[in-house]
Residue frames as qw, qx, qy, qz and C-alpha x, y, z in Angstrom:
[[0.000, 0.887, 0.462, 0.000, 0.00, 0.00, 0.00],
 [0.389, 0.185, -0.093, 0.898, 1.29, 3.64, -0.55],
 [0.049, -0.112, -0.407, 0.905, 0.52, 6.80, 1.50],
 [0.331, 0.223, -0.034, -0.916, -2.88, 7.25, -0.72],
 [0.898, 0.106, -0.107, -0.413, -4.51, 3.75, -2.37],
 [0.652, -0.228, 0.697, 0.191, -3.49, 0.07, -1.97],
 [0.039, -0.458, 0.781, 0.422, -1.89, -1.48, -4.16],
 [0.096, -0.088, -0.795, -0.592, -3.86, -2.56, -7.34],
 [0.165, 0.434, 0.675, -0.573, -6.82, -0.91, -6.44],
 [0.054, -0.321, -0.598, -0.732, -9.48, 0.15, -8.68],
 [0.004, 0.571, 0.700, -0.429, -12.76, 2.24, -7.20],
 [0.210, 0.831, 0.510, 0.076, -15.63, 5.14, -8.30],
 [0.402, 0.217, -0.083, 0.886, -15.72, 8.28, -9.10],
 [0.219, 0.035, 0.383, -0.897, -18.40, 9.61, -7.39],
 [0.576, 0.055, 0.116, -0.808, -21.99, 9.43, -8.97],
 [0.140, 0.049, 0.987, 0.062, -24.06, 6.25, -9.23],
 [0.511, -0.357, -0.368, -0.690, -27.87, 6.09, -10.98],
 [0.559, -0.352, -0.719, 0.214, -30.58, 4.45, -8.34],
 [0.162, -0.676, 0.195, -0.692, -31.83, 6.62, -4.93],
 [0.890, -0.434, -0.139, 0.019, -31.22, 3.64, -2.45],
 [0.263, 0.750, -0.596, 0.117, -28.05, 4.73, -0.99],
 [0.718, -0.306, 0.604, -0.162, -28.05, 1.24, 1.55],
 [0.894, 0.212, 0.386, 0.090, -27.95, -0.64, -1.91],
 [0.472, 0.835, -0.218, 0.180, -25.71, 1.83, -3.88],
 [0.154, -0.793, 0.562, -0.176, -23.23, 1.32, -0.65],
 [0.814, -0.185, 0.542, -0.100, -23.60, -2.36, -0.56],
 [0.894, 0.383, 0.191, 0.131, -22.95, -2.95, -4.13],
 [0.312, 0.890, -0.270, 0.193, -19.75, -0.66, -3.82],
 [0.508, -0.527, 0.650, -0.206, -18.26, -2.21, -0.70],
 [0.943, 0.252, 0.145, -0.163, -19.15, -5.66, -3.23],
 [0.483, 0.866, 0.049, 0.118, -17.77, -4.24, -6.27],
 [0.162, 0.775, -0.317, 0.521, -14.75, -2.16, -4.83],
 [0.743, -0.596, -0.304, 0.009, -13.47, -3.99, -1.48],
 [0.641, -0.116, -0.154, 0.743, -9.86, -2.70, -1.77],
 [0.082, -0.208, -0.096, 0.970, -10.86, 1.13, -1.98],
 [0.004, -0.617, -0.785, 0.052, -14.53, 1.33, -1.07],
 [0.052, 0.161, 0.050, 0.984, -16.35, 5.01, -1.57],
 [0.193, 0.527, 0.659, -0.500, -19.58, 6.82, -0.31],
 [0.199, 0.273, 0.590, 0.733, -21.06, 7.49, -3.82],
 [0.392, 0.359, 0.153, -0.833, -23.96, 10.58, -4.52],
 [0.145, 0.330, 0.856, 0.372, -27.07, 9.72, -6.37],
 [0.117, 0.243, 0.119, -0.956, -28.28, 12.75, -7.58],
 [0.175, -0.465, -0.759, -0.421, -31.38, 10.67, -9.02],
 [0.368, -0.461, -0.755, 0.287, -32.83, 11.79, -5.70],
 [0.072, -0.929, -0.328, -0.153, -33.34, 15.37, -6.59],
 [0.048, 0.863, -0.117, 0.489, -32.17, 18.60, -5.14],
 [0.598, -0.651, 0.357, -0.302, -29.65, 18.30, -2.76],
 [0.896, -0.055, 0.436, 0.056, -28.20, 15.28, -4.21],
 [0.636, 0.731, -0.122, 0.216, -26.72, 17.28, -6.98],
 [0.543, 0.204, -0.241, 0.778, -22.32, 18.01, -7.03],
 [0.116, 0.513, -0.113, 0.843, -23.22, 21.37, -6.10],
 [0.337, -0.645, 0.316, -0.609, -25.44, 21.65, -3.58],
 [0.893, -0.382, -0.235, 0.016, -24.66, 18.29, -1.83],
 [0.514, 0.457, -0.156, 0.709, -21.25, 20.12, -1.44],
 [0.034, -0.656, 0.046, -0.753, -22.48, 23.04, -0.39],
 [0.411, -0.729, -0.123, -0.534, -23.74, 21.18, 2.77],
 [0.740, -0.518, -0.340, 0.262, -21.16, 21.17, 4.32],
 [0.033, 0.607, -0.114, 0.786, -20.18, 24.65, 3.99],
 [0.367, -0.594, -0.569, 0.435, -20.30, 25.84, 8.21],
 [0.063, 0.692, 0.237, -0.678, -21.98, 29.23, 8.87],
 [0.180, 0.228, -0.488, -0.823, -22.58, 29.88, 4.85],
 [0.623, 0.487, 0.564, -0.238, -26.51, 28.46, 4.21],
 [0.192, 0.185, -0.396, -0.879, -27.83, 28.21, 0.73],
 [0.530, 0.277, 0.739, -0.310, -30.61, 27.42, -0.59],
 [0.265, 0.120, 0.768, 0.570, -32.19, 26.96, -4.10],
 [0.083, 0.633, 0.388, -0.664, -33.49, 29.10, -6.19],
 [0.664, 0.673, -0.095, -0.312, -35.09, 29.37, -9.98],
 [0.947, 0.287, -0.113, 0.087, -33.11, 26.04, -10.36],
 [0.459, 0.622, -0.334, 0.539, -30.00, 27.65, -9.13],
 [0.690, -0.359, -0.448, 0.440, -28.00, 27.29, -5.60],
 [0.038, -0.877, 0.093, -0.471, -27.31, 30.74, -3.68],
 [0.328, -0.172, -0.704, 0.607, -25.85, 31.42, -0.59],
 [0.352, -0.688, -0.497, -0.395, -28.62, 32.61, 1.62],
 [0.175, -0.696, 0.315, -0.621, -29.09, 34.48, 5.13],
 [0.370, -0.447, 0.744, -0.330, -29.97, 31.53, 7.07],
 [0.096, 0.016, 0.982, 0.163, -30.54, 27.54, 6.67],
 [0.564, 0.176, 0.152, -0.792, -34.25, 26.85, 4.90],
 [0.902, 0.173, 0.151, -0.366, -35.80, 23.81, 3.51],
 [0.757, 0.570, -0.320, -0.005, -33.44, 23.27, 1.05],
 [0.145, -0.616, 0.694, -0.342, -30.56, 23.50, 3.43],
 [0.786, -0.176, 0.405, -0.432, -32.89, 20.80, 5.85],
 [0.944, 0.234, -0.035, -0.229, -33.27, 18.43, 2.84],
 [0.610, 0.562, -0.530, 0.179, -29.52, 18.30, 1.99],
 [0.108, -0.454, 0.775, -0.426, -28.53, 17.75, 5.80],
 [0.920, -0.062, 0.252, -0.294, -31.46, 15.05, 5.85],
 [0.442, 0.809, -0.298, -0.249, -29.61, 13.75, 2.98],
 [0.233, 0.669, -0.635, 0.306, -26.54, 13.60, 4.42],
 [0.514, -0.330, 0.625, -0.487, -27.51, 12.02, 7.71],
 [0.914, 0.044, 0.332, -0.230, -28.89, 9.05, 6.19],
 [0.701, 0.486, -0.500, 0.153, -25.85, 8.46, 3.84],
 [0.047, -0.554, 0.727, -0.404, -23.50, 8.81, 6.98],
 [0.433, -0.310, 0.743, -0.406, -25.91, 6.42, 8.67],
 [0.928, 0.323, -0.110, -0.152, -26.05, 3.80, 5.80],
 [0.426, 0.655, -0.519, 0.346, -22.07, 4.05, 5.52],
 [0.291, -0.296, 0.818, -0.398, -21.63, 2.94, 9.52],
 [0.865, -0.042, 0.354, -0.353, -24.35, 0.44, 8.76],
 [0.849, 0.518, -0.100, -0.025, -23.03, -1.23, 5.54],
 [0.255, 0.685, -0.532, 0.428, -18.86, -0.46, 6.84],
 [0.680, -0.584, 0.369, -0.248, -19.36, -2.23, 10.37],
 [0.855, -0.265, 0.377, 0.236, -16.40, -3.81, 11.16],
 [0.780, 0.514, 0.063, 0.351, -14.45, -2.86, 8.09],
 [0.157, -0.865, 0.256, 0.402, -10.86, -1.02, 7.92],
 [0.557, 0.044, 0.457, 0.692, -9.10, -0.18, 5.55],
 [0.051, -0.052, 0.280, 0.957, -9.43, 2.92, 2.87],
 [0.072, 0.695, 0.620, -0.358, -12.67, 4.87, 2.31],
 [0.268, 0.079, 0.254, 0.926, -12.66, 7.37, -0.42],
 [0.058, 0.628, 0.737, -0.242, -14.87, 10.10, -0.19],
 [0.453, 0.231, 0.476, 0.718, -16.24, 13.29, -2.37],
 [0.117, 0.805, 0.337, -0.474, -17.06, 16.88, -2.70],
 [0.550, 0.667, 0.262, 0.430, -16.65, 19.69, -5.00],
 [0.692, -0.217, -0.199, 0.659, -13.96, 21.59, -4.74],
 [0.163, -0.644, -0.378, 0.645, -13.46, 25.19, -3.81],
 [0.074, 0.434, -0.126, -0.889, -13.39, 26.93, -6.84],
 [0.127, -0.239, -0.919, -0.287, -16.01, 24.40, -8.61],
 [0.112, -0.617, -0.700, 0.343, -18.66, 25.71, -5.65],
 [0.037, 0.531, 0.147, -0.834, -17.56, 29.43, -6.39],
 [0.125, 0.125, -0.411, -0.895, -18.44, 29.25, -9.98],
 [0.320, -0.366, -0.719, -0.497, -21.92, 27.26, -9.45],
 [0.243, -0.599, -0.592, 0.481, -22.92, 28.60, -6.22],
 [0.141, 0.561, 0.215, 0.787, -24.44, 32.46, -6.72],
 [0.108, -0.135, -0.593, 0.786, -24.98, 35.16, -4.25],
 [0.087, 0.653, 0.638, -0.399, -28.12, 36.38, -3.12],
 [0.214, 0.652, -0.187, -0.703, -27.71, 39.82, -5.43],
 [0.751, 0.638, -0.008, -0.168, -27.29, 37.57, -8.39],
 [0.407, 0.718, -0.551, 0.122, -23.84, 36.45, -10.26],
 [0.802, 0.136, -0.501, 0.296, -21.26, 33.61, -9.17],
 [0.637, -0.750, 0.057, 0.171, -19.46, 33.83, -5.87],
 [0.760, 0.120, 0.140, 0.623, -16.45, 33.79, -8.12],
 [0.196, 0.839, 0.376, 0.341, -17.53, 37.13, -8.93],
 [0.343, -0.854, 0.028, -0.389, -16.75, 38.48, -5.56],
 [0.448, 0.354, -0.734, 0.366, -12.78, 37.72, -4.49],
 [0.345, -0.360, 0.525, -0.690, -14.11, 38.37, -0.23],
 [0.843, -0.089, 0.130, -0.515, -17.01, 35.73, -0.88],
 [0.768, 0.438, -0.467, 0.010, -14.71, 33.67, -2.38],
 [0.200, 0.414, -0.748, 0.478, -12.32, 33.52, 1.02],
 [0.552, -0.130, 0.516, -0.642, -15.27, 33.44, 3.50],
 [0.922, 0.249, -0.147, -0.259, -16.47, 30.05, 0.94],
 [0.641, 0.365, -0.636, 0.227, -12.81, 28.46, 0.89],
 [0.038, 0.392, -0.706, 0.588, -12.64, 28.56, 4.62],
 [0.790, -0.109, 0.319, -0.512, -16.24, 27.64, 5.41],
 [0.936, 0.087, -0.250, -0.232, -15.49, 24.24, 3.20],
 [0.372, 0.337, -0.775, 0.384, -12.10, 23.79, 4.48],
 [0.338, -0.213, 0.668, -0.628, -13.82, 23.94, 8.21],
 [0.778, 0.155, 0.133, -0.594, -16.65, 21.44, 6.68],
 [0.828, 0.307, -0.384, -0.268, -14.59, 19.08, 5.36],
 [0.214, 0.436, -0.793, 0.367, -12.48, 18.72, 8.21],
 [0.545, -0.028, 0.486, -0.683, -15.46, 17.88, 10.39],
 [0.868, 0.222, -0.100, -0.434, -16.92, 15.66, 7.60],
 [0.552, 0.432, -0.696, 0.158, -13.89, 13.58, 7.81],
 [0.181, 0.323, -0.798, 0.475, -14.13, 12.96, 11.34],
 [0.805, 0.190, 0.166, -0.537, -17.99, 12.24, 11.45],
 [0.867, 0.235, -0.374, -0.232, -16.92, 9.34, 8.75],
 [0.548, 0.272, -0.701, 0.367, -14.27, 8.28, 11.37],
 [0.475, -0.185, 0.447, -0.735, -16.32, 8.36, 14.24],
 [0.768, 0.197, -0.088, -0.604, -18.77, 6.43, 12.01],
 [0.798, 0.578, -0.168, 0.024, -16.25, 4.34, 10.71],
 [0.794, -0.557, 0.237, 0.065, -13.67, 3.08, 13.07],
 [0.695, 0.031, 0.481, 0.534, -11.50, 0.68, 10.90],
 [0.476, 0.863, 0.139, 0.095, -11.77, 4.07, 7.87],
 [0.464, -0.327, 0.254, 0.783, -8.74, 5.19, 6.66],
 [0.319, 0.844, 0.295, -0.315, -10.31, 8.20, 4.54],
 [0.488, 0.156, 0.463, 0.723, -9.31, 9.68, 0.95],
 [0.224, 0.689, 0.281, -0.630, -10.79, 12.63, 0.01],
 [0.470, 0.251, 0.572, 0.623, -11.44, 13.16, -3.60],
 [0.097, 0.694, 0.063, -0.710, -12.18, 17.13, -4.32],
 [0.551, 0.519, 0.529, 0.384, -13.93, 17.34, -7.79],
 [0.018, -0.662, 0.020, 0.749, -13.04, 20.33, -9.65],
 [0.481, 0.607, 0.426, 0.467, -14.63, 20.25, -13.46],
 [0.338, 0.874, 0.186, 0.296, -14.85, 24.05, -13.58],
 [0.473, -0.711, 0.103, 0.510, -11.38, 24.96, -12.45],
 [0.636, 0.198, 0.397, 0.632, -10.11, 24.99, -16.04],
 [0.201, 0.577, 0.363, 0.704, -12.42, 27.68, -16.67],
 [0.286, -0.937, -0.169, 0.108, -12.39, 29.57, -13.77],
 [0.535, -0.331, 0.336, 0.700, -8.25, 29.70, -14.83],
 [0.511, 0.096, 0.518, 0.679, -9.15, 30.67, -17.96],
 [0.228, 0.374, 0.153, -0.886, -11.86, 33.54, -17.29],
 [0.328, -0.068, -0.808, -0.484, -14.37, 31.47, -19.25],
 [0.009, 0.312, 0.934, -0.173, -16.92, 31.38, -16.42],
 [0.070, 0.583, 0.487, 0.646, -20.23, 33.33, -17.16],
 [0.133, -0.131, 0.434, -0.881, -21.78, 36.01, -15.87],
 [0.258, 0.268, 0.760, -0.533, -25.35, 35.96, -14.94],
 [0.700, 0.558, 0.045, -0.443, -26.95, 37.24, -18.03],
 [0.709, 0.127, 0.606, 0.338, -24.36, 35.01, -19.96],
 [0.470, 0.862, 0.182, 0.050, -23.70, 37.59, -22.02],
 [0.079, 0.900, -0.331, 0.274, -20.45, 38.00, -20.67],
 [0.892, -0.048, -0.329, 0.308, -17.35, 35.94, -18.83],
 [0.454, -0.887, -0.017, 0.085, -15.90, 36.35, -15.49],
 [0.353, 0.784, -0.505, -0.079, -12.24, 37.52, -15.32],
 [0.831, 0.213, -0.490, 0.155, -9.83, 34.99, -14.97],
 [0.713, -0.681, 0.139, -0.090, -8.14, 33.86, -11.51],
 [0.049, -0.749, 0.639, -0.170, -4.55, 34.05, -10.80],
 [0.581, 0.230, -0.748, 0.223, -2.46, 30.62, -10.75],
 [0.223, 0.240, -0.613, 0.719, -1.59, 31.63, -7.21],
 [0.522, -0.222, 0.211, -0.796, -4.97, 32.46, -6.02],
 [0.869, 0.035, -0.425, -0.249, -6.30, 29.14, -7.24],
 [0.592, 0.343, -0.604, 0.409, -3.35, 27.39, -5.46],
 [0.040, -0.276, 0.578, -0.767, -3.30, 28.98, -2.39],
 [0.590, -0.111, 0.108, -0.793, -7.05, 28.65, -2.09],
 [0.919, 0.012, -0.292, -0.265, -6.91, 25.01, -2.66],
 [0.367, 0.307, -0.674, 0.563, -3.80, 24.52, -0.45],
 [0.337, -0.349, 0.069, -0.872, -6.35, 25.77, 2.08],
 [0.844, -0.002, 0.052, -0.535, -8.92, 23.10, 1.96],
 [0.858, 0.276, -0.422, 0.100, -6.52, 20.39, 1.08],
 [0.009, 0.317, -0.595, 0.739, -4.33, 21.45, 4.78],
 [0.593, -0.275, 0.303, -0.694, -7.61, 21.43, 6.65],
 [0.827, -0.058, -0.250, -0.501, -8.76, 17.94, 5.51],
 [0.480, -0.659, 0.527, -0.240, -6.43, 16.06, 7.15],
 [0.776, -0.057, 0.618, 0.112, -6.01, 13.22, 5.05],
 [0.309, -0.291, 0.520, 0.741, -4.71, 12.88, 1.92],
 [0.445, 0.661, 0.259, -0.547, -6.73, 14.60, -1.11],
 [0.381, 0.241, 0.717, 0.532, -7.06, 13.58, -4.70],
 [0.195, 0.364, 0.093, -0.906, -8.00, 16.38, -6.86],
 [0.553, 0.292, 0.764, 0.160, -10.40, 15.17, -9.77],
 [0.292, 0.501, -0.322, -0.748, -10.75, 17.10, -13.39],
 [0.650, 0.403, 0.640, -0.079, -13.39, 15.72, -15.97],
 [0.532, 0.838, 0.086, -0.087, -12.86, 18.68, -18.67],
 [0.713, 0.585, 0.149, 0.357, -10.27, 19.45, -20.93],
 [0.281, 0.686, -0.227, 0.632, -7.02, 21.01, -19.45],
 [0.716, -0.695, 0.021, 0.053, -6.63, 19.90, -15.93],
 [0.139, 0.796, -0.552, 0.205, -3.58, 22.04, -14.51],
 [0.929, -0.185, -0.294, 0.130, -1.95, 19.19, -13.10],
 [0.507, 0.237, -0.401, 0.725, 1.09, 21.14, -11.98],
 [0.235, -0.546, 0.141, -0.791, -0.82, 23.85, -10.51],
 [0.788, -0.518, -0.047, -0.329, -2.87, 21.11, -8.34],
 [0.871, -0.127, -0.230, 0.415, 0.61, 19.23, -7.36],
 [0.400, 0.173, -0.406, 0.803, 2.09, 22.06, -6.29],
 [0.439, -0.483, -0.091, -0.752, -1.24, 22.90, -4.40],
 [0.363, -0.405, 0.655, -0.525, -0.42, 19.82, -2.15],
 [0.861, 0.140, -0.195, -0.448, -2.94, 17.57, -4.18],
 [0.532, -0.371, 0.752, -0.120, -1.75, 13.88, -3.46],
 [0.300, 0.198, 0.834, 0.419, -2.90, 12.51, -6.73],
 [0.398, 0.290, -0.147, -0.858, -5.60, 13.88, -9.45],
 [0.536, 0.316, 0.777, -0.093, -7.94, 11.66, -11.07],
 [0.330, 0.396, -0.304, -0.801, -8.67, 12.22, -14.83],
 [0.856, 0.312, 0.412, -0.026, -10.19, 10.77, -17.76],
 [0.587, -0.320, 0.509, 0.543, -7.76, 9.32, -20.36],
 [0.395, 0.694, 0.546, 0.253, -9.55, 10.58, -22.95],
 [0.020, 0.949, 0.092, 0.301, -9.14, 14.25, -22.05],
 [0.765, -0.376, 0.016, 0.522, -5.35, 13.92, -20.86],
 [0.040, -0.922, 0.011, 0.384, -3.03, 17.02, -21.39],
 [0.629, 0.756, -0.178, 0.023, -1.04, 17.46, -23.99],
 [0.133, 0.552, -0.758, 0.321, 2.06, 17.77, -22.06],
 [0.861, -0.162, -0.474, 0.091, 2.59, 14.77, -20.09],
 [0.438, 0.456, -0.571, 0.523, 5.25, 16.02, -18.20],
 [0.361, -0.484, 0.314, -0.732, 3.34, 17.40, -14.99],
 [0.906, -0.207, -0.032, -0.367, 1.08, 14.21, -14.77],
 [0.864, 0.169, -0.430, 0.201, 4.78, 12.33, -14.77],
 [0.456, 0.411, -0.366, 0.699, 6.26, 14.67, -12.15],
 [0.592, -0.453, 0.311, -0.590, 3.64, 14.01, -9.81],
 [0.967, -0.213, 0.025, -0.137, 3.71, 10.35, -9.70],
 [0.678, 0.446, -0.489, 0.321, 7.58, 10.49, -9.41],
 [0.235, -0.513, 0.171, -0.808, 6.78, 12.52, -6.62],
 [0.205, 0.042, 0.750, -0.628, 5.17, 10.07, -4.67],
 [0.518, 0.210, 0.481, -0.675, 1.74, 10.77, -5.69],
 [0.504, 0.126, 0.849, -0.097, -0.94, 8.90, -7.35],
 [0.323, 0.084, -0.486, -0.808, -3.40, 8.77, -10.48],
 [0.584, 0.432, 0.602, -0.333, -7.04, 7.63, -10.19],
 [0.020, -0.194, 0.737, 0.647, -6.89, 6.62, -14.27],
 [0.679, 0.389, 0.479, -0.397, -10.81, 6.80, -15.54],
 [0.045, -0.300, 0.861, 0.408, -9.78, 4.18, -18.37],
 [0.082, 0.309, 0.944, 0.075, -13.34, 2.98, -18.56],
 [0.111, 0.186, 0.048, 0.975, -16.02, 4.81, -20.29],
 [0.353, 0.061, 0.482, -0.799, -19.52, 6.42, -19.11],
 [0.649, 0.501, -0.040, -0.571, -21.14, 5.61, -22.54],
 [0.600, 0.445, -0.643, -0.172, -21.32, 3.02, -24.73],
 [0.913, -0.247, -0.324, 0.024, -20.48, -0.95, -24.14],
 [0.571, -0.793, 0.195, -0.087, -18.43, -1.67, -21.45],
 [0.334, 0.661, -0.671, 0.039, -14.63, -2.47, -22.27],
 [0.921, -0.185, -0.320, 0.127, -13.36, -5.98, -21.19],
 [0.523, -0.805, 0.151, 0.235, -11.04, -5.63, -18.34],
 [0.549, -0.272, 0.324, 0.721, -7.74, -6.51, -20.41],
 [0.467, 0.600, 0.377, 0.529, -8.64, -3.93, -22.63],
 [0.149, -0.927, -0.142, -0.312, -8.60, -1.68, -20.09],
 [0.882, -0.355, 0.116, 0.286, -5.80, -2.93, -18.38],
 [0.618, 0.277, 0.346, 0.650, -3.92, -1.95, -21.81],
 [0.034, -0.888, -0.177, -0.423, -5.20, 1.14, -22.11],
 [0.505, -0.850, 0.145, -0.042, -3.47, 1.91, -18.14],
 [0.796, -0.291, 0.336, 0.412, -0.66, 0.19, -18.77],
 [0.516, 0.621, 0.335, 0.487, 0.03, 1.96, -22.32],
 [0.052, 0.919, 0.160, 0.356, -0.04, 5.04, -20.57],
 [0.761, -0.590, 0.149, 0.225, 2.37, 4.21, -17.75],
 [0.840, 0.035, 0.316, 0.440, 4.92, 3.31, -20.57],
 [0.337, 0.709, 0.162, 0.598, 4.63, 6.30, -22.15],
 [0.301, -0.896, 0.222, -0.240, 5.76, 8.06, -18.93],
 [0.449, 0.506, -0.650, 0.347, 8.73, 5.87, -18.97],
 [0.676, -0.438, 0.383, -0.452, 7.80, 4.25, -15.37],
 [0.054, -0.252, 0.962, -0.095, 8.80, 0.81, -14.39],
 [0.686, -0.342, -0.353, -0.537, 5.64, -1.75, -14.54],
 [0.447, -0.051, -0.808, 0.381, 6.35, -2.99, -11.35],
 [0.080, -0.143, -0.419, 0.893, 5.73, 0.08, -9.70],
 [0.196, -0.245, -0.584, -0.749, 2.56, 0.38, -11.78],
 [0.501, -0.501, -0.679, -0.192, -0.18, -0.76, -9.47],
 [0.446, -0.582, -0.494, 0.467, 0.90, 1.01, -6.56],
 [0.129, -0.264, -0.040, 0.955, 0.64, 4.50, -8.30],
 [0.429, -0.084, -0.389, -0.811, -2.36, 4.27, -10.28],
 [0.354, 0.181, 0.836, -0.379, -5.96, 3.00, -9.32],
 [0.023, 0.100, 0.754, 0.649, -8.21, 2.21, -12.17],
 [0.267, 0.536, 0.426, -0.678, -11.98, 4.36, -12.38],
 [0.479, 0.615, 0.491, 0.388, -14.17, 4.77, -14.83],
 [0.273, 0.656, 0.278, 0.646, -14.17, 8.51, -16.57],
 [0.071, -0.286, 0.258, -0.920, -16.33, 9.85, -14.53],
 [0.572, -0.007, 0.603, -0.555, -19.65, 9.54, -12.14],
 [0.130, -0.017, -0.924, -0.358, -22.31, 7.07, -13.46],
 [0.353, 0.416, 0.630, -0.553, -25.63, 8.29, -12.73],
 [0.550, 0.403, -0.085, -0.726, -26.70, 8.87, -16.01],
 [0.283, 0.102, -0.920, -0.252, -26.34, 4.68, -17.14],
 [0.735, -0.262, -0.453, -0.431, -28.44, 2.05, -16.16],
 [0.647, -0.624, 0.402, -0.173, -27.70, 0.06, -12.86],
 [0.965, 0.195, 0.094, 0.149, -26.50, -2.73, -15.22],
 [0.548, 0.654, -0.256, 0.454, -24.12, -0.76, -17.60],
 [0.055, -0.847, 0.370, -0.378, -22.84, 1.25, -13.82],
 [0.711, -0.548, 0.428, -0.106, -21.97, -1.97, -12.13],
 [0.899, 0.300, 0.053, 0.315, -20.52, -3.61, -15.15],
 [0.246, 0.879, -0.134, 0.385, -18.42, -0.69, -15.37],
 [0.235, -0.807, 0.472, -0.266, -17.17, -0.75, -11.94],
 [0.767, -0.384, 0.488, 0.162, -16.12, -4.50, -11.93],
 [0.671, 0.705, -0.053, 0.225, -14.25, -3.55, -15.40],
 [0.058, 0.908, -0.144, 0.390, -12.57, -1.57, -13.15],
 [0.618, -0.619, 0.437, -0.206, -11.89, -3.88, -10.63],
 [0.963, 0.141, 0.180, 0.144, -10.84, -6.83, -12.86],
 [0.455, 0.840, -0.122, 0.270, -8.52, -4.30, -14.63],
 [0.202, -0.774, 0.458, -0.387, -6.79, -3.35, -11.66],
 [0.901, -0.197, 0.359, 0.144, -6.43, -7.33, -10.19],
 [0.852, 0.494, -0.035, 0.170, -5.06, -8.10, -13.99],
 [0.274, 0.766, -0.322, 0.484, -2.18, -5.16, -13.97],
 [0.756, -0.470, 0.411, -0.196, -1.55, -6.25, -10.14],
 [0.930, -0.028, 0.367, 0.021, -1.02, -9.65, -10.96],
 [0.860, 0.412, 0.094, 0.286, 1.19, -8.93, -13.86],
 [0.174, 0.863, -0.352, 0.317, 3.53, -6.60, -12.36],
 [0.657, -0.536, 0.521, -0.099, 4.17, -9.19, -9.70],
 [0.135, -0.429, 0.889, 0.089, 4.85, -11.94, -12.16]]
């Protein structure tokens, strides 16, 4: 095992179709026994979405939900309620379905500048909008995720916890590509440094190591390794051009969560996917020995929008994949 996933592991990225989370956690803990997660199923409505299941665990920042859109608000209301119902009954599926396990436990929010560009303020317009709201947001989630971490270890005795911090819209909050409110316009762009710092933040607070995750096109990969990030999670499809960064973190020490398996479409056999992870190793000029203990094998991305079939084939693609490559770096 290394500092962040055992060794030839393979587990989710976050979303799962279905609004039973006692059976979504049972078939993951199945599915996934070496690096088990607490998956969202945003079938279940508001509150169940990236954003605002996120949002609740913001501390002292309510929001609530409004012409389809999250805000921050003045104080907790309904919406708030639903998401902390929500929550409570994942946490207390997760100690029911986890009793007696230990080992790893990966678990998932959206990260801090993901919330600022889909969270809006009460006047109207992104929280990105507004650098102050922005700090008084990075600190409320840092304080929320440190607390959520230690609720799942309360919960969760034998947990050894992962954090996985999703950030699709960091590309474009770097690149001043998020909108404004009438969409008629794009906010400016956000300093390297600001980003960085602001995710140093939250990635300090959680206390356990933190995987950063990027779904779109252009994940900084340096920016998030020198932001503290223990490993990033991509899809191989939408790798960077340069390699270099994504090779100078995992010399580093840290890790790749490789989504080698897509959302859509049939479901690869495992040694095809196997190839696919292993292909990509080589091209970074790694040893395959070392192969299984830097990379865990995931599909793309979430999997609420398949079927229950296609999302559980999908994860034991994922898990065969990751035995295979295992088994053949040992010999």
């Amino acid at each position: 095992m290394t500092a962040v996933v055992p060794a030839g592991a393979a587990t989710g990225i976050g979303s799962l179709p279905g609004t039973d989370i006692a059976e979504a956690l049972r078939t993951v803990f199945g599915e996934l026994p070496d690096l088990p997660y607490l998956p969202e199923l945003p079938d279940r409505g508001a509150g169940a979405d990236l954003v605002g299941r996120s949002a609740g665990l913001l501390v002292d920042l309510p929001v609530d939900l409004w012409a389809g859109r999250w805000r921050t608000a003045a104080r907790p209301g309904r919406d708030a309620r639903r998401t902390a119902d929500l929550w409570a009954r994942d946490l207390d599926a997760l100690a029911t379905v986890a009793d007696g396990y230990a080992g790893a436990v990966k678990l998932q929010c959206a990260g801090p500048w993901t919330l600022a560009a889909g969270l809006e303020r009460p006047t109207g317009g992104p929280v990105l909008a507004d650098p102050g709201a922005v700090r008084d947001l990075v600190a409320s989630l840092a304080e929320g995720l440190a607390g959520h971490v230690a609720q799942v270890r309360r919960r969760v005795p034998g947990a050894v916890p992962l954090l996985q911090l999703d950030e699709p819209g960091l590309p474009a909050v770097l690149a001043g590509q998020v909108p404004t409110e009438s969409g008629l316009a794009t906010l400016r762009s956000v300093r390297p440094e600001e980003v960085r710092d602001a995710l140093r933040t939250v990635l300090d607070a959680a206390g356990v190591p933190v995987v950063v995750h990027c779904c779109a096109p252009g994940a900084p990969v340096a920016l998030l390794r020198a932001a503290g990030a223990a490993g990033v999670a991509l899809d191989l499809d939408l790798l960077p051009a340069q390699l270099d960064p994504l090779g100078e973190l995992l010399d580093g020490g840290g890790v790749l969560l490789a989504g080698a398996v897509p959302t859509t479409g049939p479901v690869p056999a495992e040694a095809e996917v196997a190839r696919r992870v292993a292909g990509l190793w080589s091209v970074l000029g790694f040893a395959p020995a070392d192969l299984p203990y830097r990379v865990a094998v995931t599909p793309a991305c979430g999997l609420a929008g398949n079927t229950p079939a296609r999302a559980w084939a999908a994860l034991a693609a994922c898990r065969d994949a990751a035995r295979r490559l295992y088994d053949d770096a040992r010999g």
